[in-house]
DSSP file (Angstrom, degrees, kcal/mol; ACC not computed):
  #  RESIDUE AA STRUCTURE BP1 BP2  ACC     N-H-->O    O-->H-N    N-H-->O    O-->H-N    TCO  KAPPA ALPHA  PHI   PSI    X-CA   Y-CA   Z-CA
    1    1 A X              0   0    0      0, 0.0     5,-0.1     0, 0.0     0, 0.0   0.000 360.0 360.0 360.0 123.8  132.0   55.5   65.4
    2    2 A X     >  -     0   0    0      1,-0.1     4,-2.6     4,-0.1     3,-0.3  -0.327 360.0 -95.9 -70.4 164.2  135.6   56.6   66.6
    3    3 A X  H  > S+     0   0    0     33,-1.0     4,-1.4     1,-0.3     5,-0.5   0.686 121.9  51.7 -20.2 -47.9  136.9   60.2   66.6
    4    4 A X  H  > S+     0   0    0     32,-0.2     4,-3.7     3,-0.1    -1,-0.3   0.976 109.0  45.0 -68.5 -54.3  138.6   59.8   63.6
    5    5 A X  H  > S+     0   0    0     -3,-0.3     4,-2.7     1,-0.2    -2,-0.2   0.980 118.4  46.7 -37.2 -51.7  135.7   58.5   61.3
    6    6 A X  H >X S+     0   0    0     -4,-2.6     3,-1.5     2,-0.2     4,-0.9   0.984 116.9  43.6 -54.4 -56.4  133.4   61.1   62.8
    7    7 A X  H >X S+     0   0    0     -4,-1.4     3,-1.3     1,-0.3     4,-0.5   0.951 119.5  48.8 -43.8 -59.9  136.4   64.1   62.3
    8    8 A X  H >< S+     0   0    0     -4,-3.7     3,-1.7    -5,-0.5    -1,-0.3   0.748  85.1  77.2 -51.1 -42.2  136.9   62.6   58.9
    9    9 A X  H << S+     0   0    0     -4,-2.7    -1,-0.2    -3,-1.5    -2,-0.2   0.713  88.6  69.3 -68.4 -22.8  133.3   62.2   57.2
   10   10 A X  H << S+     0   0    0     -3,-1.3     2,-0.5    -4,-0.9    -1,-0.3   0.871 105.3  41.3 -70.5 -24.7  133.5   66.1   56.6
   11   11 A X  S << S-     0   0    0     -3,-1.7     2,-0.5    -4,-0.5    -1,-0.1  -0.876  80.5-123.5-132.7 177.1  136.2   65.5   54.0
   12   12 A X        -     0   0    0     -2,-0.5     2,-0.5     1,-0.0    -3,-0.1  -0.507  35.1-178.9-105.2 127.6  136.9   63.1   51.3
   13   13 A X        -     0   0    0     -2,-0.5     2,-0.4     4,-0.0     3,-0.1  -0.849  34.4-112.7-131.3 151.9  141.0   61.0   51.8
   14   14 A X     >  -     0   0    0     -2,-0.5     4,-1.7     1,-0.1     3,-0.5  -0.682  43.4-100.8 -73.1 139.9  142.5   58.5   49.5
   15   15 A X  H  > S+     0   0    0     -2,-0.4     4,-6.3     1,-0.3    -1,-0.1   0.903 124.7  46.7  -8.5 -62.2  142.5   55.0   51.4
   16   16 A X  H  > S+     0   0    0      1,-0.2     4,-2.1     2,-0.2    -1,-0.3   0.922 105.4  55.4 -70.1 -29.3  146.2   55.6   52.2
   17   17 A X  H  > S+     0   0    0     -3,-0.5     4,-2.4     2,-0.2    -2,-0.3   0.986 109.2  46.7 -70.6 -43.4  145.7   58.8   53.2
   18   18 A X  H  X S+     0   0    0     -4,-1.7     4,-1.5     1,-0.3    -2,-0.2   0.855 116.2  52.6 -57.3 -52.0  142.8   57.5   56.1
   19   19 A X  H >X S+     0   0    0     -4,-6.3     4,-1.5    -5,-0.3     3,-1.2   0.931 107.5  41.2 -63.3 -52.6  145.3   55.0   56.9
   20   20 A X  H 3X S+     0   0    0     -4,-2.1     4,-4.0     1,-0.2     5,-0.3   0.841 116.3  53.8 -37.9 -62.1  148.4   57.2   57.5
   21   21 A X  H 3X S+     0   0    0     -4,-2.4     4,-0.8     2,-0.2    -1,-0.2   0.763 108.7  51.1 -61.1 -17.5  145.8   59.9   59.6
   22   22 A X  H XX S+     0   0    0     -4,-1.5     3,-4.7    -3,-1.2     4,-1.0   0.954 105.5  52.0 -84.1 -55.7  144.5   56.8   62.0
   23   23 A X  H 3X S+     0   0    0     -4,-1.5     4,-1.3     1,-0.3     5,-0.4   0.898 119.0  41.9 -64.3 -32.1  148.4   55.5   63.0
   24   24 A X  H 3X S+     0   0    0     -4,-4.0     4,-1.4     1,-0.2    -1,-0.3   0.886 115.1  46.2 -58.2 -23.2  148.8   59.3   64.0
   25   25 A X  H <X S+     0   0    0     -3,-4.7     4,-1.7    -4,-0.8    -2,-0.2   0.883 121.0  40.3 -88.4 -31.2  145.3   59.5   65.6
   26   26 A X  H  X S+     0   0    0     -4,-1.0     4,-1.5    -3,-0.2     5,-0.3   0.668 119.1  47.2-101.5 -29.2  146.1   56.0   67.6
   27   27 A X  H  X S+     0   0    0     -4,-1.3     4,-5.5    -5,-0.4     5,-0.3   0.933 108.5  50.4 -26.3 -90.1  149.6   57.0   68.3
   28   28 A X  H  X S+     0   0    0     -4,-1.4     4,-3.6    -5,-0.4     5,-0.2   0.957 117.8  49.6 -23.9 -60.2  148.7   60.6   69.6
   29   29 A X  H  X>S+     0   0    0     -4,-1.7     5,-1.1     1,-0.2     4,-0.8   0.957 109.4  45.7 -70.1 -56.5  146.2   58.6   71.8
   30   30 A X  H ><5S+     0   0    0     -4,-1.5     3,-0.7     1,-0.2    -1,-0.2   0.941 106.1  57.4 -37.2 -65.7  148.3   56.3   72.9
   31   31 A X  H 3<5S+     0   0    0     -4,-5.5    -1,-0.2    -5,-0.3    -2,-0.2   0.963 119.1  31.5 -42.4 -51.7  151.0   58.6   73.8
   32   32 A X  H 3<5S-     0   0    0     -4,-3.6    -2,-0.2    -5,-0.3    -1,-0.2   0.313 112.3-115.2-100.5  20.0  148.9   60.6   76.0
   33   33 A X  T <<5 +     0   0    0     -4,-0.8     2,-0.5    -3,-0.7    -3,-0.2   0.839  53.1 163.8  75.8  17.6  146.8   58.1   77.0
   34   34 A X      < -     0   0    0     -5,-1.1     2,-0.3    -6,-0.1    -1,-0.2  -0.754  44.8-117.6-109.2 107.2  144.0   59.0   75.8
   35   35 A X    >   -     0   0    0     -2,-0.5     3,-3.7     1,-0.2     6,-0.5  -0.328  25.8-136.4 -66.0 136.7  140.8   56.9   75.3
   36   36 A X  T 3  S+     0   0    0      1,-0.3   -33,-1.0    -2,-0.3   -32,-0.2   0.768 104.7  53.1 -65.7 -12.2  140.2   56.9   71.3
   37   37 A X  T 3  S+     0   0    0    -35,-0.1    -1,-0.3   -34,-0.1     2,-0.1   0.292  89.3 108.7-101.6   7.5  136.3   57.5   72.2
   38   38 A X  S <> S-     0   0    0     -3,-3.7     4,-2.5     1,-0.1     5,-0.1  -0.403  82.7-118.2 -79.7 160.0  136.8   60.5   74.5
   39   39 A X  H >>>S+     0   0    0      1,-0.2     4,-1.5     2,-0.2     5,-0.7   0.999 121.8  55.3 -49.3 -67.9  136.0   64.2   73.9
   40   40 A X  H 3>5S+     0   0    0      1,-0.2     4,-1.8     2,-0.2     3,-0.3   0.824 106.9  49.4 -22.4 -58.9  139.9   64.7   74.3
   41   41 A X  H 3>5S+     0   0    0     -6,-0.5     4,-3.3     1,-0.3    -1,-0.2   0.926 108.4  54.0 -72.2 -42.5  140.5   62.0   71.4
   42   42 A X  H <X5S+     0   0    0     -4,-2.5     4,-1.2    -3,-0.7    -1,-0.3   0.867 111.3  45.3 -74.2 -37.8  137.9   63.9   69.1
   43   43 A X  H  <5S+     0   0    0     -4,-1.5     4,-0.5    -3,-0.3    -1,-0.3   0.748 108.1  56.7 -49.5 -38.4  139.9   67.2   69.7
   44   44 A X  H >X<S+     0   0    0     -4,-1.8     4,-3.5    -5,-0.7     3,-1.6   0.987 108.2  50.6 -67.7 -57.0  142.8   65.3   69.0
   45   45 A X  H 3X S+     0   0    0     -4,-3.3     4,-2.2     1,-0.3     5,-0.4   0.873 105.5  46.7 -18.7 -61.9  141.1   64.4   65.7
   46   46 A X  H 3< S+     0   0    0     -4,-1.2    -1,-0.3     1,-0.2    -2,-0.2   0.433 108.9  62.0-101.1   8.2  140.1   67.5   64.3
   47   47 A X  H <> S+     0   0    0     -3,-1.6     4,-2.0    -4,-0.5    -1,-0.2   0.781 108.9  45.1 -79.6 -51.4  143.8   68.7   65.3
   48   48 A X  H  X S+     0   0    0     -4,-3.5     4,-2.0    -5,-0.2    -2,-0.2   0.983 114.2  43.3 -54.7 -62.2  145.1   66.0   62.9
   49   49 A X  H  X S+     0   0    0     -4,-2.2     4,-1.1    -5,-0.3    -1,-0.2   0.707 110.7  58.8 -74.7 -18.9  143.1   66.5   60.3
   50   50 A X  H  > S+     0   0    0     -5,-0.4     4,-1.8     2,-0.2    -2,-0.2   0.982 111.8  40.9 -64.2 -86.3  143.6   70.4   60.6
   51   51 A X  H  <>S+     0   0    0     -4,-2.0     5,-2.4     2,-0.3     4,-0.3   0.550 107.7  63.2 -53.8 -19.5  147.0   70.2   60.2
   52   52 A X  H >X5S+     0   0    0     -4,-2.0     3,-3.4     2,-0.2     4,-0.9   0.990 103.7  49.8 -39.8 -91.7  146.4   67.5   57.4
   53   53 A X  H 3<5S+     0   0    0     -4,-1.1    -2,-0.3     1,-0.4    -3,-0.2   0.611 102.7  65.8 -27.9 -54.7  144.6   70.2   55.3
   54   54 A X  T 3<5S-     0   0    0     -4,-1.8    -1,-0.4     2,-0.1    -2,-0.2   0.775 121.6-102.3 -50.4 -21.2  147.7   72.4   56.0
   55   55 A X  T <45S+     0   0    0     -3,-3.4     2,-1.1    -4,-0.3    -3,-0.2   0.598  80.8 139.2  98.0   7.5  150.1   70.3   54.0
   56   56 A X     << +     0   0    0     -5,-2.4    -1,-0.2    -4,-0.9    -2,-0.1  -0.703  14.1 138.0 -80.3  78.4  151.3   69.0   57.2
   57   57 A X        +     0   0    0     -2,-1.1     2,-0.4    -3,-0.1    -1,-0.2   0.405  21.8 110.9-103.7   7.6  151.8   65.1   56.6
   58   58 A X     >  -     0   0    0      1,-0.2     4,-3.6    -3,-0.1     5,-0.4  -0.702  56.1-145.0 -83.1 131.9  154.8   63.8   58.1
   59   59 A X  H  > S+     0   0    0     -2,-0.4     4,-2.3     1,-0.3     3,-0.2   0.892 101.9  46.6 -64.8 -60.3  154.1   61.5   60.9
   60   60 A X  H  > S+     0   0    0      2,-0.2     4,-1.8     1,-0.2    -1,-0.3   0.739 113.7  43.9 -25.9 -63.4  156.9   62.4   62.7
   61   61 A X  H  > S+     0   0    0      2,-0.2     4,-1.9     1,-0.2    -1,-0.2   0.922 120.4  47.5 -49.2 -43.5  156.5   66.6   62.3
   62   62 A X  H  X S+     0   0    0     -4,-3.6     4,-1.5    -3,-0.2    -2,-0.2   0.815 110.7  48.7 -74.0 -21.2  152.6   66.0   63.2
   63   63 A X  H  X S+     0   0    0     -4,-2.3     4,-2.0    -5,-0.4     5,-0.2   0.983 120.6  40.9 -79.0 -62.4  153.4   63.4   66.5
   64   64 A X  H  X>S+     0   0    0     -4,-1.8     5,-2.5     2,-0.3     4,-2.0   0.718 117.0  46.6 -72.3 -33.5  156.1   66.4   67.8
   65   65 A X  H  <5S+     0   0    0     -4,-1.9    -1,-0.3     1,-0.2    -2,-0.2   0.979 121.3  35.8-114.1 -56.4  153.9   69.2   67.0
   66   66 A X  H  <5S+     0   0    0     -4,-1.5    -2,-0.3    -5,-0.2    -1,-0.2   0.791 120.2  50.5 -78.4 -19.5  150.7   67.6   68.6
   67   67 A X  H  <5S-     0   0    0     -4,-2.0    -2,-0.2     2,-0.1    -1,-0.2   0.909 107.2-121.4 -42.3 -70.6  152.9   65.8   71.7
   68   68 A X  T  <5 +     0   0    0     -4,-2.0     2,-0.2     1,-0.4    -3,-0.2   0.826  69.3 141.1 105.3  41.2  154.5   68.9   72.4
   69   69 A X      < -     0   0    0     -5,-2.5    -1,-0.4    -6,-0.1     2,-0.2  -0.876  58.7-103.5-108.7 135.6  157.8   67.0   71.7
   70   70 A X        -     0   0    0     -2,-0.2    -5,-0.0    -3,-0.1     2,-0.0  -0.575  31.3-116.6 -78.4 155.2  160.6   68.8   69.8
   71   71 A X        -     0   0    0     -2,-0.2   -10,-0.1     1,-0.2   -11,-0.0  -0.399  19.2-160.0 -34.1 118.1  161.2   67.8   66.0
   72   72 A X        +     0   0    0     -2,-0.0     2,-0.2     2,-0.0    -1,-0.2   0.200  65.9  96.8 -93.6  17.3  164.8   66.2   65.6
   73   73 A X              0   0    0      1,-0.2    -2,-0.1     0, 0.0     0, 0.0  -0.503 360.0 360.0 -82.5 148.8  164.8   67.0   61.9
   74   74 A X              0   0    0     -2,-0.2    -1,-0.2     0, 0.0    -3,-0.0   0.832 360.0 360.0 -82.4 360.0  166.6   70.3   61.0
């Protein structure tokens, strides 16, 4: 099961919401290269979904903040 599924089964997401959290989690991975079945990916995971659970849902804020890219939104 990938990183997300596992990270995920502890809480309950609307369809759309599942969708939204995988193009960040395949994104993320991508960006850094990062195989989606590594320990690294699963961290990356429970980072997403962490910040999720804060009210942090814009793909854009959650890609910069976990990148380590700045935000261009003011």
């Amino acid at each position: 099961m990938p990183s997300l599924e596992r990270a995920a089964a502890l809480g309950v997401y609307s369809p759309e919401q599942l969708a939204a959290l995988r193009a960040i989690f395949q994104e993320a991975c991508a960006s850094l290269e990062l195989d989606p079945d590594s320990p690294e990916a699963d961290s990356m995971a429970a980072k997403i979904l962490t910040a999720f659970r804060l009210g942090y849902v814009d793909k854009e804020t959650m890609l910069a903040s976990l990148l380590g890219t700045p935000n261009e939104h003011p």
